[in-house]
PATOR-291622 format. One record per residue (C-alpha): x, y, z; residue in three letters. Coordinates in steps of 0.25 Angstrom, whole numbers, padded with zeros to 4 digits, always signed. Each point is the difference from the previous one (the first is absolute). Layout:
! PATOR-291622
XYZALA/...
//
This chain:
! PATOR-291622
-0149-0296+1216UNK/+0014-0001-0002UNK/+0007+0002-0015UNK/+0002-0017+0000UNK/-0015+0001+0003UNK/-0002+0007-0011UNK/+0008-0005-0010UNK/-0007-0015+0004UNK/-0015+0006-0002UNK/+0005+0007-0013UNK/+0005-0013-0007UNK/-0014-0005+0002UNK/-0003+0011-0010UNK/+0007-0003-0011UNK/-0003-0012-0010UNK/+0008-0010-0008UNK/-0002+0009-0012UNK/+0004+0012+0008UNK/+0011-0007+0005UNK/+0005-0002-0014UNK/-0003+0014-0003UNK/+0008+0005+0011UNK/+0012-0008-0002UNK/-0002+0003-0018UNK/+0014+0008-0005UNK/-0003+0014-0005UNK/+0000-0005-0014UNK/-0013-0008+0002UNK/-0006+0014+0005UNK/-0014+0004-0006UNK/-0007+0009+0009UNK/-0007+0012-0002UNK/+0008+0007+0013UNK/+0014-0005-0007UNK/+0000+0002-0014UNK/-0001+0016-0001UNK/+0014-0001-0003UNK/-0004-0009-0013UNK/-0010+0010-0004UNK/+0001+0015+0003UNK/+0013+0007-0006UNK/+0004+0013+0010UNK/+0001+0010-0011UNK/+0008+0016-0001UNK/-0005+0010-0007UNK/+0009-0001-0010UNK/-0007-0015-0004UNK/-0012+0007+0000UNK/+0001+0011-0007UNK/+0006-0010-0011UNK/-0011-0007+0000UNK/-0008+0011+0001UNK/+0007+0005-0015UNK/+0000-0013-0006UNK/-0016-0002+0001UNK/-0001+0015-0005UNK/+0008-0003-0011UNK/-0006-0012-0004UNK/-0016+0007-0001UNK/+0007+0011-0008UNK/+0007-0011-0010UNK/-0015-0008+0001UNK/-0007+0013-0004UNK/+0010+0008-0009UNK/+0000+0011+0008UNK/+0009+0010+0009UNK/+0005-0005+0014UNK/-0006+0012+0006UNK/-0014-0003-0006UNK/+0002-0014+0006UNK/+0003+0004+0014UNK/-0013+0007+0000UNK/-0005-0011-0005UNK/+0005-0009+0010UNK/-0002+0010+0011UNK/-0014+0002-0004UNK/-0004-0015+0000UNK/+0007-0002+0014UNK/+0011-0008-0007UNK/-0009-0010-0003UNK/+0006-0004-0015UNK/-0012-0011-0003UNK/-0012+0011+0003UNK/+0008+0011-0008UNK/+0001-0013-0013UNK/-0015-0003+0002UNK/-0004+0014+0001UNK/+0010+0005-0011UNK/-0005-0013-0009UNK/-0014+0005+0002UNK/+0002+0015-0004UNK/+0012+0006-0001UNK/-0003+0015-0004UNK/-0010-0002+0012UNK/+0012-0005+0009UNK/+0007+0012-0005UNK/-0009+0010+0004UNK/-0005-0005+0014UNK/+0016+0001+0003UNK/+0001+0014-0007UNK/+0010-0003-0012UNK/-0008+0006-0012UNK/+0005-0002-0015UNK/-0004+0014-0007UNK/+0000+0004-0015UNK/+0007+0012+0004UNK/+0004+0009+0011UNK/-0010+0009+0008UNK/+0003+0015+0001UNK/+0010-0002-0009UNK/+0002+0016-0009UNK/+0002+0002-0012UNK/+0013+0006-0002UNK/+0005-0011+0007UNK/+0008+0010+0009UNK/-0009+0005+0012UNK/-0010-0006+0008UNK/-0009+0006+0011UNK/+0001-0009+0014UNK/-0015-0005+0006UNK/+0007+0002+0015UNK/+0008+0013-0001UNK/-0007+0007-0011UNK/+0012+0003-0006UNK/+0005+0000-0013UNK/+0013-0008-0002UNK/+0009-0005-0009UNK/-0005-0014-0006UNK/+0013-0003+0004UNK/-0001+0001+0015UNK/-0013-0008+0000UNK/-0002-0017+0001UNK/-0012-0009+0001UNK/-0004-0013+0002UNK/-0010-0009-0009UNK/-0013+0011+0002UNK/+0009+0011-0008UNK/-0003+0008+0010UNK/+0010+0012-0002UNK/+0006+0003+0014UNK/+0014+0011+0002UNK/+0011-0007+0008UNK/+0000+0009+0013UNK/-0014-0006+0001UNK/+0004-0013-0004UNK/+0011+0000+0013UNK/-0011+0006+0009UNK/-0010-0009-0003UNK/+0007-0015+0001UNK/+0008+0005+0012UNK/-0015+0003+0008UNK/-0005-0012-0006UNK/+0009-0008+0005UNK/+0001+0005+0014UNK/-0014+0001+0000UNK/-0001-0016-0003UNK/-0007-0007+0014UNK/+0011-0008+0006UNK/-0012-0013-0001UNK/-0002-0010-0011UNK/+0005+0008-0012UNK/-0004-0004-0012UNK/-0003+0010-0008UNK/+0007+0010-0010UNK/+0003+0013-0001UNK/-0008+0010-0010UNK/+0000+0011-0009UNK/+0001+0012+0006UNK/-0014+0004-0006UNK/-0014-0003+0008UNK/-0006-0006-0008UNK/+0010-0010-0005UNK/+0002-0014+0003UNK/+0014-0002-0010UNK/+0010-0007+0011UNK/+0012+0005+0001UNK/+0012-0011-0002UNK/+0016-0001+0003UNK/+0005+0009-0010UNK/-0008+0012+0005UNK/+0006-0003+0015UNK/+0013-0003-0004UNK/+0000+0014-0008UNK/-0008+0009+0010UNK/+0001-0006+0015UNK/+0011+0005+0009UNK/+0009-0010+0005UNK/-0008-0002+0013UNK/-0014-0001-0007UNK/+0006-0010-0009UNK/+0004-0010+0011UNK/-0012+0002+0006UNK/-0008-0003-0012UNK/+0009-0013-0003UNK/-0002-0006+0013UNK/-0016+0002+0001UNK/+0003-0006-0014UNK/+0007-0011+0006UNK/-0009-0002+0012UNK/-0012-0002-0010UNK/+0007-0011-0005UNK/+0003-0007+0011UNK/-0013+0000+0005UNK/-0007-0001-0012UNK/+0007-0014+0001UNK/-0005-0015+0003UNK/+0011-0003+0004UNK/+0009+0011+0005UNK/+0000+0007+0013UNK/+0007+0009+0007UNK/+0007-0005+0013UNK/-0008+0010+0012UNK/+0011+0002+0008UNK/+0006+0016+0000UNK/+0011+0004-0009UNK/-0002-0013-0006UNK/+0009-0003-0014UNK/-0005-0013-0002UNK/-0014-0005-0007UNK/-0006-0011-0001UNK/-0003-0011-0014UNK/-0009-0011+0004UNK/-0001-0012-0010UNK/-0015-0001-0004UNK/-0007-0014+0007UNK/+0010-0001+0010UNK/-0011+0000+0011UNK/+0011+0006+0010UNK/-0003+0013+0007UNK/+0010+0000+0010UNK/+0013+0010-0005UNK/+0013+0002+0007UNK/+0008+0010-0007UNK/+0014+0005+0000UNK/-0002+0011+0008UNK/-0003-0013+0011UNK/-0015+0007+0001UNK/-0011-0012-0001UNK/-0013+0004-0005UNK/-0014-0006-0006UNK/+0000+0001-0015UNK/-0015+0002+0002UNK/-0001+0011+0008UNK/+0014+0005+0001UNK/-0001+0000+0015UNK/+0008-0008+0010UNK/+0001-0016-0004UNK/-0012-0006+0008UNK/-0002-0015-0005UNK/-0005-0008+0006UNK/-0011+0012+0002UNK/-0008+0005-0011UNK/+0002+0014-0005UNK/-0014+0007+0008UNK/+0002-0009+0011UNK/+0015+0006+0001UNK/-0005+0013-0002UNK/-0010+0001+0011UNK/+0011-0006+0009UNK/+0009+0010-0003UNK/-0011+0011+0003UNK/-0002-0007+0014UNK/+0013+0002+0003UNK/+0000+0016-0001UNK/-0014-0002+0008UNK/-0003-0001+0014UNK/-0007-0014+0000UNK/+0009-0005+0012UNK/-0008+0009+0010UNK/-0015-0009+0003UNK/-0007+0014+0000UNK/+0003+0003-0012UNK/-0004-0013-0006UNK/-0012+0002+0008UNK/-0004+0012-0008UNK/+0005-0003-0014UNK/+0000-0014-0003UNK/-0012-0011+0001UNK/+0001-0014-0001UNK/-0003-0009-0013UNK/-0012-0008+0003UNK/+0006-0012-0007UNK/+0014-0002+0005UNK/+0001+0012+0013UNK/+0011+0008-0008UNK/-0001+0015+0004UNK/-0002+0007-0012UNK/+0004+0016+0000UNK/-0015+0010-0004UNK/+0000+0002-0014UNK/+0006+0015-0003UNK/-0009+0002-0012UNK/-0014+0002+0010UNK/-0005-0013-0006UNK/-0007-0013+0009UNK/+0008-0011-0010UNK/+0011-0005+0007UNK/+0008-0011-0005UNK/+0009-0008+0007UNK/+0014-0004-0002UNK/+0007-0011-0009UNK/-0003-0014+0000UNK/-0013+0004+0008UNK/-0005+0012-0010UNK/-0014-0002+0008UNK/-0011+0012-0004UNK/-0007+0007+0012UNK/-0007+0013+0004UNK/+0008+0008+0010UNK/-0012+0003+0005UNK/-0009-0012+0004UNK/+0012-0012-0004UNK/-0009-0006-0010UNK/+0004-0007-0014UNK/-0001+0009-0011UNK/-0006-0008-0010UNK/-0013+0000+0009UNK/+0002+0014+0006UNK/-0004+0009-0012UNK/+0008+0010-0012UNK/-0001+0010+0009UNK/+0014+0004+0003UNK/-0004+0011+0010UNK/-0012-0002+0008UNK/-0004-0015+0008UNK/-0013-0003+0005UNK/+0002-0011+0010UNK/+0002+0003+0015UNK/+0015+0003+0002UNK/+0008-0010+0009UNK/+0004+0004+0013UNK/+0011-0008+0009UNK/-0001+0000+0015UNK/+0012+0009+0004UNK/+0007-0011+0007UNK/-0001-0010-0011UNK/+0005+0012-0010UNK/+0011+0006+0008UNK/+0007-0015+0002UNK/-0004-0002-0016UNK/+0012+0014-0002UNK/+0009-0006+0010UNK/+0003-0013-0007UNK/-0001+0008-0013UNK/+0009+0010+0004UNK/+0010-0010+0008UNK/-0002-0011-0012UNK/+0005+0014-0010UNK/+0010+0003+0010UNK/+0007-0013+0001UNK/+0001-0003-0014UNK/+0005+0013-0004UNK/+0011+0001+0010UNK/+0004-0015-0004UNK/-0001+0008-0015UNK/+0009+0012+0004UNK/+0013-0010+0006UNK/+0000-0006-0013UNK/-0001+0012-0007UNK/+0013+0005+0009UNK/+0008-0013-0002UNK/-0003+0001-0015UNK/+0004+0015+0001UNK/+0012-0004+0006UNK/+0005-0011-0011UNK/-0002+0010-0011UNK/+0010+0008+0006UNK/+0009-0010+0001UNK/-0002-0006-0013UNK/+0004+0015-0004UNK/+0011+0000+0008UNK/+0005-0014-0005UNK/+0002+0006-0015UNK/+0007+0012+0004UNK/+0009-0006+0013UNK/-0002-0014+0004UNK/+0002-0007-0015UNK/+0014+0007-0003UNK/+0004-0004+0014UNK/-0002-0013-0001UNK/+0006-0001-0013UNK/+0012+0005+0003UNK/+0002-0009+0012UNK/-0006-0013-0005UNK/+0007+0003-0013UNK/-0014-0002-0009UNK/-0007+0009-0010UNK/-0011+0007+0003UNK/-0009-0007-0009UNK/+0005-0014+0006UNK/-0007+0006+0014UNK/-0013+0003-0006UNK/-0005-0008+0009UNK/+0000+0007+0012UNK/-0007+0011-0006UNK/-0010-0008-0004UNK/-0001-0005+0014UNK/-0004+0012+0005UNK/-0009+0002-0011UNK/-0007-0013+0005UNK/+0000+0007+0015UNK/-0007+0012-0006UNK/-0010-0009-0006UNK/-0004-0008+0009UNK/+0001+0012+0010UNK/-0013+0006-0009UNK/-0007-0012+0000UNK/-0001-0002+0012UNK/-0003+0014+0002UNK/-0013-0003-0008UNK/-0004-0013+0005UNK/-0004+0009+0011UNK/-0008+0010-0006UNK/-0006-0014-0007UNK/-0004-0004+0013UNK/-0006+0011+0006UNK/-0011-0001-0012UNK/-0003-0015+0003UNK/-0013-0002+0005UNK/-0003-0002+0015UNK/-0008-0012-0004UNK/+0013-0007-0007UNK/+0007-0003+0013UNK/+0005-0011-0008UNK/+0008+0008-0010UNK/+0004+0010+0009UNK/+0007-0011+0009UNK/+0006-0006-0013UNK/+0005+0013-0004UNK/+0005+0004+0014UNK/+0010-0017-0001UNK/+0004+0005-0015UNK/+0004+0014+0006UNK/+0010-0005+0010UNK/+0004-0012-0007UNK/+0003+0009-0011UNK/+0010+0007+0010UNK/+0009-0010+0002UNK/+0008-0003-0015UNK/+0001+0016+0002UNK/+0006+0001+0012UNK/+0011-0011-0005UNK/+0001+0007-0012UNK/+0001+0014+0007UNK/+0011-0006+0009UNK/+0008-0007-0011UNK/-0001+0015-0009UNK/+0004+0008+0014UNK/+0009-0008+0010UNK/+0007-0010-0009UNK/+0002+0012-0010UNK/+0006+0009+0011UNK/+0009-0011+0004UNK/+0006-0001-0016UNK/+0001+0016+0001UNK/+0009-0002+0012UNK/+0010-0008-0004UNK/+0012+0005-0005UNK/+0001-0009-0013UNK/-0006-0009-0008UNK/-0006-0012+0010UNK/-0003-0013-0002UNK/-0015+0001+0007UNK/-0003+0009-0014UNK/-0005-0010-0009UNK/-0008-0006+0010UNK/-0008+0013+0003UNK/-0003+0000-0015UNK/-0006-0013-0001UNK/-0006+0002+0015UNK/-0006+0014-0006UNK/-0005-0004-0012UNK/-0006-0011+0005UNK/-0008+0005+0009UNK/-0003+0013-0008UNK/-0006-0012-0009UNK/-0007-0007+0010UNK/-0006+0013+0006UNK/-0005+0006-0015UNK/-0007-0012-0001UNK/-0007-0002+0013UNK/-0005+0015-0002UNK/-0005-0005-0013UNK/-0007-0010+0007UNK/-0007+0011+0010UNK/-0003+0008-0010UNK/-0006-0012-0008UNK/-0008-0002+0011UNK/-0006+0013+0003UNK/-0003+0003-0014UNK/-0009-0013-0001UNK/-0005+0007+0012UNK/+0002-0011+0010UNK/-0008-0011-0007UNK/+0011-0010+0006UNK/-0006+0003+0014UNK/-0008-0011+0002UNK/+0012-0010-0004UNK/+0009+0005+0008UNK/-0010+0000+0011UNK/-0002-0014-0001UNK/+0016-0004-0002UNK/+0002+0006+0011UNK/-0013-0007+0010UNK/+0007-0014-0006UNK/+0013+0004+0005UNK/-0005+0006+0012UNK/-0008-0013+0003UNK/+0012-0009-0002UNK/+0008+0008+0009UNK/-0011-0003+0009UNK/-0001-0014-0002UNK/+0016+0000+0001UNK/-0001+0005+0014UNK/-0010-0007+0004UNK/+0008-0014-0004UNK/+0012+0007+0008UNK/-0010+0002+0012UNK/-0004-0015+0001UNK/+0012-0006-0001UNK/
//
C-alpha cells in the first residue's frame, strides 16, 4: 500500500464534522490535549515562595498571630488552609497544642534571681542570658540550642516532611518555629530547613507540582477543574500531572505504568512469557504472575477481567481466598502454549519497536526545538529581517512534531493492550496510525527542508512569507488531526463500527464502479 493508498483509505475515516474540526482556526480550539497553555502557569521558585509567604501571612493576619506560629501551622496541616479554619473554628487551644504552640502563664525553669538558670541538656548552670525557649519555657543554653536544631535538621528524612522541629527536651512536643532557626542554624542548616520548608509546600498543594525532570527550576500551578493532565513545561520536559511520569494519553496512568515496566523486562523472548505470563480468559491478553504470592490476577484497562492465576476462573465465583484454590489447575498442550508465547512475545515485540522509533524521532525534535531557541531563531532573524517573536511559529512547529511524535508513540503501547477478540479495533487503530502520519510528515518537511532552504539564503527572500503561512497551516491542520486521534482513542474506539461500515459502502461502490467499467 502506497502513501496515495493511504491517504484515500484515511479520508474514509474522517466525517463531515471532523472535517470541519480539522480545517477550525486555532482560535475555535477547545480540546483537552490543546489548552494546557490556557490553564497551567509554569512557575520559578521565586513565584512560589511569594505565594508561599502570601498565604503564611494571611493565617497569621486571620488568627492574630506570629508568622512563625503560622507556618507551623500551615506545615502541620499540609498547607491545607480550609482544614486548619475548620479545625482552628472547632477548638483553637486544641489546634494549638496538637501543633506544639503552647500559651503559658509564665515561663518553666525560670530562677529566681532572674540571673542564672540550670540547662536540662548540658546540666550546666549558665547565665539567664545565654539561654532561649520556645512556647513550652523550657530553659535550654545556646550552645545546646545550635547542637540541637543543626542534628535536627540534618536528621529530617528526605521523604514527605511535614513535620516540625521540637524542644530539645524528651518529652516535649513545643515546635520549634523560624526565629529559632534563623537565630541558631548555620548557614547550610538554614537552607536546608527552608527548602524541605518549601517542598512541603508544594507538595502539600492541589494545584502545584514540581516539574520531575533533574535540576529542575521550574514548578508547576495547575488551575483547579481544568480537567487537563498533560504538562509541557519550559524546561521542554512533558509529563502527567497525575503521576508525574512521562505524558502517556491516550493511555491511562496503570496501564502506562505497566508498559513502562515491560519495557526493562524480557517479554520479547516466548520463553519467558511462557513461564511468567498466563492468558486472560476473557480477552487472551498475557497477564504477568502477581509479585505479592497471591491467585487474583487482574487484567489490563478497558478489559479489567478478575481471574485466578491458578485455574482461569472468575473471581466473583472462585472464592475470598486470595491464596489457595481448589479447582483442578488448567493445563495447555505444550504445542498449543508455546505458539500462544510466540504471538504474545512477537505481538510485544512489534508494538514496542514501532514505540521506541517514535520515541527516537520525538527525541530528536526536542533537540531541535532546543537548538532553534538558542541558534536557528536568531539566524533566521537576521537574515529575513524579522523578530524573534514574529517566527514563533516555527518553534511551535516543532513543538507540534514533538507532540504528535509522543502520540503516536503511545497509540502503540494502546494497541498492544487491545484485545485479541477486537480485531475490529485493532485494524481501525493500525488505518488511524498511518493515516495519522501523513500531515506529519508534511509538516516535518515544511519545519526541516523549506526551513534549511530560508537559512541558506543569503538575504531576505521572497519564498519567507509563504513558508509562514505553509508552516502554520499545516502545524494547525496536524494539531487538529492528533486531536482527533486522541479523541478517538480516549472514547476507546466506539466509532469502530461506523468506520467499519463507511468504509464497506465505499468499498462496495468502488466495486460496483468496476464492475460498470468491466461490462462496458
Amino acid at each position: 500500500m502506497d502513501d496515495s493508498d493511504i491517504k484515500r483509505l484515511g479520508e474514509i475515516l474522517i466525517t463531515a464534522e471532523e472535517e470541519e474540526w480539522l480545517n477550525t482556526p486555532d482560535e475555535h480550539d477547545h480540546t483537552e490535549t490543546s489548552t494546557h497553555q490556557s490553564y497551567v502557569t509554569i512557575l520559578k521558585e521565586g513565584d512560589i515562595r511569594s505565594r508561599m509567604k502570601e498565604e503564611i501571612q494571611r493565617v497569621s493576619n486571620t488568627y492574630s498571630i506570629s508568622e512563625d506560629d503560622a507556618t507551623l501551622l500551615l506545615a502541620h496541616f499540609r498547607w491545607d488552609d480550609i482544614e486548619l479554619h475548620k479545625k482552628w473554628s472547632d477548638n483553637a487551644k486544641s489546634v494549638r497544642e496538637s501543633v506544639g504552640i503552647f500559651e503559658l502563664e509564665r515561663p518553666l525553669d525560670l530562677p529566681s534571681d532572674d540571673k542564672n538558670f540550670y540547662c536540662g541538656i548540658c546540666f550546666k548552670l549558665l547565665s539567664l542570658e545565654r539561654s532561649a525557649s520556645v512556647s513550652c519555657g523550657h530553659r535550654v543554653c545556646n550552645f545546646c540550642w545550635r547542637s540541637h536544631i543543626n542534628k535536627s535538621i540534618n536528621e529530617i528524612a528526605d521523604v514527605d516532611w511535614y513535620g516540625t522541629l521540637k524542644c530539645p527536651y524528651d518529652i516535649c512536643r513545643a515546635s520549634v518555629g523560624g526565629d529559632m532557626i534563623e537565630k541558631f542554624a548555620c548557614e547550610e542548616e538554614k537552607t536546608k530547613y527552608y527548602r524541605y520548608l518549601f517542598r512541603s509546600y508544594v507538595e502539600g498543594s492541589k494545584v502545584i507540582k514540581c516539574c520531575p525532570a533533574k535540576g529542575r527550576s521550574c514548578d508547576v500551578h495547575l488551575t483547579p477543574g481544568s480537567g487537563n493532565f498533560d504538562v509541557l513545561c519550559l524546561c521542554l520536559l512533558s509529563f502527567c500531572w497525575n503521576c508525574s511520569k512521562d505524558v502517556h494519553s491516550p493511555m491511562d496512568c496503570e496501564s502506562a505504568g505497566k508498559w513502562l515496566r515491560m519495557n526493562s523486562s524480557d517479554y520479547q523472548d516466548p520463553n519467558w512469557v511462557r513461564q511468567n505470563t498466563v492468558p486472560c480468559p476473557r480477552c487472551n491478553l498475557r497477564i504477568r504472575e502477581n509479585q505479592d504470592c497471591s491467585l487474583k490476577m487482574r487484567c489490563f484497562p478497558p478489559c479489567n477481567y478478575d481471574f485466578c492465576w491458578r485455574c482461569r476462573g472468575q473471581w466473583t465465583e472462585h472464592g475470598l481466598d486470595l491464596y489457595t484454590c481448589t479447582h483442578d489447575e488448567v493445563s495447555y498442550e505444550e504445542t498449543v502454549f508455546g505458539n500462544m508465547a510466540e504471538y504474545a512475545a512477537g505481538r510485544y515485540k512489534d508494538c514496542h519497536e514501532k514505540w521506541m522509533s517514535n520515541e527516537s524521532l520525538m527525541q530528536k525534535a526536542k533537540a531541535k526545538l532546543q537548538q532553534l531557541h538558542t541558534d536557528v531563531i536568531p539566524d533566521l532573524s537576521n537574515k529575513q529581517l524579522a523578530t524573534v517573536h514574529q517566527l514563533e511559529f516555527v518553534a511551535e512547529a516543532w513543538s507540534q512534531i514533538m507532540e504528535c511524535r509522543r502520540v503516536l508513540k503511545w497509540t502503540y503501547a494502546y494497541e498492544y493492550y487491545l484485545g485479541e477478540d477486537q480485531v475490529e479495533k485493532q485494524d481501525f487503530l493500525k488505518l488511524k496510525q498511518d493515516n495519522a502520519e501523513i500531515p506529519l510528515e508534511k509538516l516535518h518537511y515544511h519545519a526541516e527542508n523549506q526551513l534549511n532552504m530560508l537559512l541558506d539564503s543569503d538575504g531576505p527572500s521572497e519564498n519567507f512569507n509563504k513558508f509562514r503561512s505553509d508552516l502554520t497551516d499545516s502545524t494547525r491542520i496536524t494539531r487538529n488531526h492528533y486531536e482527533l486521534l486522541l479523541r478517538d482513542l480516549e472514547d476507546g474506539l466506539s466509532n469502530v463500527v461506523g468506520a467499519s461500515t463507511s468504509q464497506r459502502a465505499h468499498n462496495e461502490d468502488d466495486a460496483s464502479g468496476s464492475s460498470s467499467i468491466h461490462d462496458d
